[in-house]
C-alpha positions in Angstrom: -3.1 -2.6 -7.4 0.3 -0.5 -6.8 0.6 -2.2 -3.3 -0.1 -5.7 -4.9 2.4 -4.8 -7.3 5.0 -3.6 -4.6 4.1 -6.8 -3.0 5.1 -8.6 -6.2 8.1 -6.7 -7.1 9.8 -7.5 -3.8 9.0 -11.0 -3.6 10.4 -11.6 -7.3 13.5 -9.7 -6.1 12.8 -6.7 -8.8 13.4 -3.9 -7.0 12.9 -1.2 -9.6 10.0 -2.2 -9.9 9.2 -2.9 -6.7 10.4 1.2 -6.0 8.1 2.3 -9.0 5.1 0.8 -7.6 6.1 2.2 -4.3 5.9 5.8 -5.8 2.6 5.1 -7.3 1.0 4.0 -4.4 2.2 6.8 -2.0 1.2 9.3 -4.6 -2.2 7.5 -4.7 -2.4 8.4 -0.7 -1.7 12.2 -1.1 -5.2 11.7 -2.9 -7.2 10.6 -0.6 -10.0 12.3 0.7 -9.4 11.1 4.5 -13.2 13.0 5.8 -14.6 10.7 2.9 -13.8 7.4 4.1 -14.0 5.3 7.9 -12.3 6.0 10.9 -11.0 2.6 11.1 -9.4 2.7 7.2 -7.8 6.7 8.6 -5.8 4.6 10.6 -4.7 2.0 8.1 -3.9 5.2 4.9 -1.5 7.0 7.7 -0.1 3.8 8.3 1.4 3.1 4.6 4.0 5.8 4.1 6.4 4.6 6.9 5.6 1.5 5.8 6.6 1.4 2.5 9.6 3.3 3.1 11.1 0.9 5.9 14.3 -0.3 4.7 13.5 -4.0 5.1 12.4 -5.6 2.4 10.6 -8.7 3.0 8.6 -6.9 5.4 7.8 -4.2 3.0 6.6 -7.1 0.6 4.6 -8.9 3.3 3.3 -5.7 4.2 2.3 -4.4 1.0 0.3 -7.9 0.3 -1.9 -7.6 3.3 -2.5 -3.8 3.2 -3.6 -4.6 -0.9 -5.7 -6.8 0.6 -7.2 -4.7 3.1 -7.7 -1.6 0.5 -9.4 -4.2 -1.9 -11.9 -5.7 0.2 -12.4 -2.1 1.8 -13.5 -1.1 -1.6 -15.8 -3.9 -2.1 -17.7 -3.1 0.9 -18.2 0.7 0.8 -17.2 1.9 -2.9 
């Protein structure tokens, strides 16, 4: 929901917000247990800190949507 919310935040052109949610998320990846989960998603987790933290925004909002969609239906199929 934090990336959906990053997503959101961006597209609306709040960036506090957007920022907050950014936080949220990467903290929520310093919790994942990576040995827990599928190779394929590894890839996808490592992926997300240089993302959020590129300094363009629309593609930080684009990216953010479709990586919230990923995590979602990611957790519908194995959690």
């Amino acid at each position: 929901m934090d990336l959906l919310r990053v997503a959101l935040g961006y597209h609306r052109g709040s960036i506090n917000m957007a920022k907050r949610f950014t936080d949220e998320a990467l903290k929520r990846v310093d919790e994942i247990d990576l040995s827990a989960i599928q190779p394929y998603f590894v890839k996808i987790i490592k992926t997300l800190p240089s993302i959020l933290l590129s300094k363009n925004k629309d593609r930080i909002a684009e990216d953010a949507l479709l990586y919230s969609i990923l995590c979602k239906n990611y957790a519908k199929k194995f959690l």
